[in-house]
N, C-alpha and C positions, 0 to 999 in steps of 0.2 A: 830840569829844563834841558832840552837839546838844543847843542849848537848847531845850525846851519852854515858852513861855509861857502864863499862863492865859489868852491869847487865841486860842492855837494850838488849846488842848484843847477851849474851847466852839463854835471854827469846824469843827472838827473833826467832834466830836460832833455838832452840829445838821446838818455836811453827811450825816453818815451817817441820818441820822434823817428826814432829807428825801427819803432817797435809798430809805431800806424804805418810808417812805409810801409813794412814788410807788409804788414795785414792787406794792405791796398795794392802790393806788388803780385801778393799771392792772387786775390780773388781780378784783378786781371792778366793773370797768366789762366786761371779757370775762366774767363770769358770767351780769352782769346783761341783756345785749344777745345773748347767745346769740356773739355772734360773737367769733373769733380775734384776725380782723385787724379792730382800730378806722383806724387811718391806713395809707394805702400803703406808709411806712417796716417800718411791723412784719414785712411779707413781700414785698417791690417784686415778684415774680416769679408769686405765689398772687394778688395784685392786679390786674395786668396780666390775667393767665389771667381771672380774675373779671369782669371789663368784659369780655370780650369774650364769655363764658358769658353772661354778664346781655343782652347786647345781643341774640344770637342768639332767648334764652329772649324775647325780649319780642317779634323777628320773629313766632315762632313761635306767641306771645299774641295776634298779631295777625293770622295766618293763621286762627286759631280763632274768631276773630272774624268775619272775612270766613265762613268756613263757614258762621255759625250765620247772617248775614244773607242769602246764597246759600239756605241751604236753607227760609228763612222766604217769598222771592218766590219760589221752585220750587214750594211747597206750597201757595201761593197759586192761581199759573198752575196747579196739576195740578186743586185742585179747580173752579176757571173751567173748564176743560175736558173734564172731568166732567160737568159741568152744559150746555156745548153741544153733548154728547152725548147726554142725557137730553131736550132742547130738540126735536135732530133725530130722536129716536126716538119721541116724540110727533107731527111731522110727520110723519113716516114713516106711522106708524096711520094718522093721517087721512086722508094719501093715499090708501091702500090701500080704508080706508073710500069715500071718496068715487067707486071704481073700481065700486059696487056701483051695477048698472043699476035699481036699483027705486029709488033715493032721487030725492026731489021736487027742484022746482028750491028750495024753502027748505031742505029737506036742506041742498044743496049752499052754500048762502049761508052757515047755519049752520058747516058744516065750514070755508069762507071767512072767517068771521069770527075762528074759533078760530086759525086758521093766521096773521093777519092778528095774535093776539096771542104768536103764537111768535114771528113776526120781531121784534117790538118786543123781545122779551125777548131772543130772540140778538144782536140790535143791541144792550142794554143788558150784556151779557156780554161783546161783542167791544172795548167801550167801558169794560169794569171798571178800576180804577184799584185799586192796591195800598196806599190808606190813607193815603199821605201827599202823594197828588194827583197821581204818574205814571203813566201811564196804560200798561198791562202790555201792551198788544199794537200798539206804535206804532213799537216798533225803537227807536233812538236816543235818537229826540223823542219822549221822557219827557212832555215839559210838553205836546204835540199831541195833538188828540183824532182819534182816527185813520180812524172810519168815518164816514159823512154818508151818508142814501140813505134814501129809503121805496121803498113799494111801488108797481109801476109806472116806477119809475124806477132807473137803472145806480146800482149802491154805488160812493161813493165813497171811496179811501183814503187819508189826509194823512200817513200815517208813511213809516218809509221799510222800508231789508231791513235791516235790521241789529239782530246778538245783543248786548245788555250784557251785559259778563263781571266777574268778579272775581278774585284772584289766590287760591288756595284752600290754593295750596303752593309751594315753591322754581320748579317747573315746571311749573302746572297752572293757567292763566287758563278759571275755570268759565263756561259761557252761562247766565244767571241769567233770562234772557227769550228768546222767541220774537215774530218777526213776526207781527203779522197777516196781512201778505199769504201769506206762506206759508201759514198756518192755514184763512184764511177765502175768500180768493182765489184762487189756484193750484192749482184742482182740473180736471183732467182734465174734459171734458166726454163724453158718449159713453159707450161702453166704455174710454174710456182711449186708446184707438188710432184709431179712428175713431167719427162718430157718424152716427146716420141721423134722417132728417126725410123730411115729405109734401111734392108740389107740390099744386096745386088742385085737387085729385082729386073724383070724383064716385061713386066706388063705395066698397066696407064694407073693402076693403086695409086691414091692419095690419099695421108692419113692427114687431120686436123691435128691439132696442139692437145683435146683431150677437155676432160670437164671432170670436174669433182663431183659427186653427189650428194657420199655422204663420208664425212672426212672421218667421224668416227669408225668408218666401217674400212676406210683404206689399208691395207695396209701393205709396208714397200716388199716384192720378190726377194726368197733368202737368197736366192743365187745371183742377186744382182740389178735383173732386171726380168722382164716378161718378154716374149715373143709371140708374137702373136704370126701364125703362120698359114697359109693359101694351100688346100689342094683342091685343082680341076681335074671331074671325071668327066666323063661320058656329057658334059655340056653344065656341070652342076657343081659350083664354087661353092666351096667350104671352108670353115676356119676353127683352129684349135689355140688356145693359148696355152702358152709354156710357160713354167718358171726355170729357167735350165734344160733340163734337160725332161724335163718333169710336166707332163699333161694337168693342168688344174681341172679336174674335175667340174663340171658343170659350164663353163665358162667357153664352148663349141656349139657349132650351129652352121645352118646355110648362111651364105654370104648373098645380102641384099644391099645393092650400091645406095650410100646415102644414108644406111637403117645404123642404128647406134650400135655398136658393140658392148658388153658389159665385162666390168673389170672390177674387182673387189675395191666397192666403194666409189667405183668412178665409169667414164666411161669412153668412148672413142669413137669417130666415125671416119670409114674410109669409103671412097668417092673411085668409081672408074675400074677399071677390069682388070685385078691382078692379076697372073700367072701361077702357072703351077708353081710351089715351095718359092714364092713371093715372101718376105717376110716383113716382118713390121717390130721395131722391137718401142718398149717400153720402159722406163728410167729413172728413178728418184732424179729431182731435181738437184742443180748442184751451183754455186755462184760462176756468175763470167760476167766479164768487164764488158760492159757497153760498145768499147772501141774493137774488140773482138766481134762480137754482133756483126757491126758496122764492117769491118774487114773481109770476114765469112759471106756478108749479103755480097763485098764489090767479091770477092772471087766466085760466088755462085754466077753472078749476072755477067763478068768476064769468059766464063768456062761456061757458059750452058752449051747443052747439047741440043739437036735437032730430031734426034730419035723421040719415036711417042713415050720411053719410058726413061732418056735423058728429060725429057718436058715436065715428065711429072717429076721427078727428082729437084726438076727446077723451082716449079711448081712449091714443092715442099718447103725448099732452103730459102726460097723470099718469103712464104708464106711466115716458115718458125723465123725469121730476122724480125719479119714487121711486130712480131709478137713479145720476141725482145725488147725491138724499142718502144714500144708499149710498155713494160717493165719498165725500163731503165725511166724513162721520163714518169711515170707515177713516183720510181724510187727518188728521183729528182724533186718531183713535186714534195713528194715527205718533206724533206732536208728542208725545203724552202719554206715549207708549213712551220717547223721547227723554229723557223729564223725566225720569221714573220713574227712569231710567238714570244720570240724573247725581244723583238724590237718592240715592241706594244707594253713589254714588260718593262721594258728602261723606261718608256714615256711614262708609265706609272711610278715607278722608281723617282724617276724626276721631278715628278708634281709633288710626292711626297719628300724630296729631299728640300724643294725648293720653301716648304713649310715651316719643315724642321729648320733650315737657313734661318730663315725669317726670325722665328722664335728667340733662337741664339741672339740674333740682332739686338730683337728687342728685350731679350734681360741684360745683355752686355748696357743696351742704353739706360737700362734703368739705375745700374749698378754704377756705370764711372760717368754718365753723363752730368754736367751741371743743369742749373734750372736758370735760366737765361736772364727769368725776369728777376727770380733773387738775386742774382749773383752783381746785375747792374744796380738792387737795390742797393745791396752791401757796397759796394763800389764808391755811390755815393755818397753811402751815410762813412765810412771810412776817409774820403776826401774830405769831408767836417770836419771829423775827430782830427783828422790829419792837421789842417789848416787852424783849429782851435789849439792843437801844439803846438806850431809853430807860434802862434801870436801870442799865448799864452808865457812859450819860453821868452822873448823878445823882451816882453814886458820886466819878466824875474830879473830875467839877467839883467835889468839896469839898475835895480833896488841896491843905494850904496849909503851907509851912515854919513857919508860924508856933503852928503846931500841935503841935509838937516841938519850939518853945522853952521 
């Protein structure tokens, strides 16, 4: 037989009474918090899982992040270059404009002066900074201001070549800028392949920019470049081309204004009545800077001359300008294709990040979330249990022998 003492029954009693609070404290602390699991013990294994769901989910938060800053300096740089397409296409006009033989020499100053405020404005473009004082077209060197140059004189470039990137997903470090020098610098001069230019010629010759024909067949002068050169006899214009100093074989003929010249692989037509040893030379192409272009057009259109063979000189250097900025704005347009390309690319990025989010979401809820309508079941069936200890002890505790004496 064991004995029961009334210390036994109240130790007893109050452990059980401690024991349903708790139970009933716990599953409404789980109601109130939304979640399952309050300490790691409740599920060690839904836990573990949880941390490392959460950790991922927060990569993941933070790939989302880097997108939306990515797509903030992208939209930035697209509309800057936007705008140094609008810039050269303004130049362009006035070039074209100032091509017109009736304009005075103030015309021409006037067109001069206007173009003289396009450069300042694409120097102020190519020099945009993105707000928080790095400077969008410097490469690396963020804190470098990356052009220096007026007109009349060579642009200069302080940045370097390099794209900043950012990490946009598990495997995908996004270019979130472009060079200037690529942008502004690195254009083609010429037609791209080669260029042409006058010697000191004293007749109305006008040479075009040139055409390719067939590029496999081009191939560039060893001495440099080609000349192409004018003798007039007895009423009867002819031409020879040189490489140096060097007659190229096959490549002479009468000269007919207008009629194409041929040149290994390509070919050229001049326009208007050269001079005797007129000459014309021909160039592998080489890069220059836009703002160069732009500078060479206002000192051709400031200096023209009024001689018929100043005219044609004149003739030439806005002719090869406008052909420049023709380059330079397609090499723009690239850069901006480029852009376009990767902002299209974050909006994909983002639709799939925003999935991948989701997901994390919903195993995390599957994993620590409680079940709302259980948990108010348990809730109540525990305030029984609870309330049947109580009454239950109440009861013990008054059971006394002496109560039956």
């Amino acid at each position: 037989m064991i004995r029961i003492s009334t210390g036994m029954i109240y130790d007893a009693g109050v452990r059980a009474i401690n024991e349903q609070t708790a139970a009933a404290l716990k599953i409404q602390q789980q109601a109130a918090s939304g979640r399952r699991i309050l300490t790691p013990s409740d599920d060690p294994v839904a836990a573990a899982r949880a941390l490392v769901v959460s950790q991922a989910a927060d990569v993941v938060t933070q790939y989302g992040a880097n997108q939306e800053n990515a797509k903030t300096a992208l939209s930035l740089e697209d509309t800057q270059l936007m705008n140094a397409n609008d810039v050269l296409g303004q130049v362009r006009d006035l070039a074209v404009k100032a091509l017109n033989g009736s304009l005075s020499a103030s015309d021409r100053q006037s067109i001069a002066t206007q173009l003289r405020a396009s450069y300042d404005q694409l120097l102020g473009i190519a020099n945009s900074t993105d707000g928080t004082g790095q400077y969008l077209f410097s490469g690396y060197m963020g804190d470098t201001k990356p052009f220096a140059g007026a007109v009349g004189g060579a642009m200069q470039y302080a940045g370097d070549d390099g794209q900043r990137t950012l990490q946009v997903s598990a495997t995908r470090h996004l270019e979130t800028s472009d060079s200037g020098l690529d942008i502004f610098q690195r254009i083609g001069n010429g037609n791209g392949t080669f260029t042409t230019d006058f010697g000191s010629n004293t007749g109305t010759g006008v040479i075009d920019g040139g055409t390719v024909t067939n590029p496999a067949a081009w191939s560039a002068p060893t001495s440099g470049s080609y000349t192409l050169r004018f003798t007039v006899s007895g009423g009867v214009t002819t031409y020879q081309v040189y490489d140096g100093a060097t007659a190229v074989a096959g490549l002479s003929g009468t000269y007919t204004s207008g009629q194409p010249i041929a040149l290994p692989g390509s070919q050229v037509t001049v326009t208007g009545a050269p001079a005797n040893n007129d000459t014309f030379t021909i160039t592998p192409s080489s890069s220059q800077s836009v703002f160069d272009t732009i500078s060479n057009l206002i000192t051709a259109i400031e200096g023209a001359s009024t001689t018929p063979a100043g005219q044609a000189a004149y003739q030439m250097d806005v002719g090869g300008a406008i052909g420049g900025i023709d380059r330079a704005a397609g090499n723009i347009m690239r850069v901006d294709t480029a852009v376009g390309s990767r902002l299209a690319e974050i909006d994909s990025l983002a639709t799939a990040n925003s999935a991948v989010s989701l997901q994390y979401q919903q195993t995390l809820s599957n994993l620590q979330d409680v079940d709302m309508t259980q948990a108010l079941s348990d809730l109540t069936r525990k305030q029984v249990e609870l309330e049947a200890a109580q009454k239950s002890f109440v009861a013990t505790s008054k059971l006394s022998l002496f109560d039956y004496l």
